[in-house]
C-alpha positions in Angstrom: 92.8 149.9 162.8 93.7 150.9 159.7 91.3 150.8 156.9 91.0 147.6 154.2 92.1 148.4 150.8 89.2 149.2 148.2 90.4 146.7 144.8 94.2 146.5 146.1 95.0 142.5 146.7 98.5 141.3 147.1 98.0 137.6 147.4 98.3 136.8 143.9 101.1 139.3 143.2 102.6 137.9 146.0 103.4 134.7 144.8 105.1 136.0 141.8 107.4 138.0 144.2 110.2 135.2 145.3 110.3 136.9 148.8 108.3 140.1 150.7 111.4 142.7 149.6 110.6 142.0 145.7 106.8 143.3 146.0 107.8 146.5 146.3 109.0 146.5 142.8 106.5 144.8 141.6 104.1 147.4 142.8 105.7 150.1 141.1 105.3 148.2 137.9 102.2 147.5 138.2 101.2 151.2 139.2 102.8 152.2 136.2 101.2 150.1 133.5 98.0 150.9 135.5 98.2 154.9 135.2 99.2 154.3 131.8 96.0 152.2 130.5 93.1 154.1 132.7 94.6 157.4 130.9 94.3 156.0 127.7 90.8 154.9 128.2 89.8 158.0 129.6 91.6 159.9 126.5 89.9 157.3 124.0 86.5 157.0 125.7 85.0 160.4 124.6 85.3 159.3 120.9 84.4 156.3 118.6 87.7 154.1 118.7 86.5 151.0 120.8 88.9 148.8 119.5 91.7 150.8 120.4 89.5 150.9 124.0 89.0 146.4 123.8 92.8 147.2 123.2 93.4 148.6 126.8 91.5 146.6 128.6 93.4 143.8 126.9 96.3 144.9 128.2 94.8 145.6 131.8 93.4 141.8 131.9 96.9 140.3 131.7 97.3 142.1 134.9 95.1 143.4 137.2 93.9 140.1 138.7 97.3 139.5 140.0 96.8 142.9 141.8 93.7 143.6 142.3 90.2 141.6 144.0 87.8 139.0 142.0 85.1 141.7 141.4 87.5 143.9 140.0 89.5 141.5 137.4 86.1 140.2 136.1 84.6 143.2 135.0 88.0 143.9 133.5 87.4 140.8 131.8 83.8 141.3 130.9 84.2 144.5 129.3 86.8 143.1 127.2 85.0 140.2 125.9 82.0 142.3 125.0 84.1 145.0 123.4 84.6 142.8 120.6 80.9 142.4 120.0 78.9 145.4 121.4 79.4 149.1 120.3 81.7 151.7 122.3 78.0 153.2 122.7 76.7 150.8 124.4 79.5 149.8 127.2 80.4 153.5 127.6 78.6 153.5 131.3 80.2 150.4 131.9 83.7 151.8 131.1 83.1 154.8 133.0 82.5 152.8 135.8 85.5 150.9 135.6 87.5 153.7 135.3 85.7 154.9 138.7 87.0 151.1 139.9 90.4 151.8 138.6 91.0 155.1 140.1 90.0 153.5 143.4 92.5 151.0 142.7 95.2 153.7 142.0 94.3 155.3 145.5 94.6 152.0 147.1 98.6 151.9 146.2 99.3 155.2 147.0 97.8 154.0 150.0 99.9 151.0 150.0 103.5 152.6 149.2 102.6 155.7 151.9 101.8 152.8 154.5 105.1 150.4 153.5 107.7 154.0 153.9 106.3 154.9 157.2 107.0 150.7 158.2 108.5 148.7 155.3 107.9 145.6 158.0 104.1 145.7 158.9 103.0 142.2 157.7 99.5 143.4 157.1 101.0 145.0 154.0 102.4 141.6 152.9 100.1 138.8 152.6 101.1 135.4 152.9 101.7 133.1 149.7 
């Protein structure tokens, strides 16, 4: 049996692919914008620019809950409510955390892409719309 993914949820994403051989694509996307956003957290973190942080996760909330699990996509969404009224100080373990979460996430795919070359037809890797 092989393992569940940690954050990694295709259902939603799925339905924005018109058929199974899009998602693929999408994926990669999605992987990208990912990388791109945890490293900028993880650059900006350290210092004192939280809006440029609120910024990020922003950009991560329009879409990470098409790829990822509830528990993920609402912390996502927490932290960027409250980064608009709490201090960077003050959310910094918070952050942290999620960038554990995201990292997870990033594993997940690489999971995900290594599983669909070695059998781009296993239907566990597709879910159903």
């Amino acid at each position: 049996m092989i393992a569940a993914f940690v954050h990694l949820d295709l259902s939603q994403a799925s339905q924005y692919a018109v058929d199974a051989s899009l998602l693929p694509s999408l994926l990669d996307t999605f992987a990208s914008s990912l990388t791109k956003e945890k490293s900028a957290i993880q650059d900006l973190l350290p210092g004192d620019d939280g809006e440029a942080i609120r910024m990020n996760l922003h950009s991560l909330k329009g879409f990470v809950p098409i790829f990822c699990k509830p528990a993920l996509a609402q912390e996502v969404i927490a932290l960027e409510a409250l980064g608009r009224k709490e201090s960077l100080q003050s959310l910094r373990p918070r952050l942290s955390q999620l960038l554990d979460m995201l990292a997870l996430l990033e594993q997940d795919v690489k999971l995900w892409r290594e599983r669909y070359h070695l059998d781009p037809h296993d239907p566990s890797l597709f879910p159903s719309a």
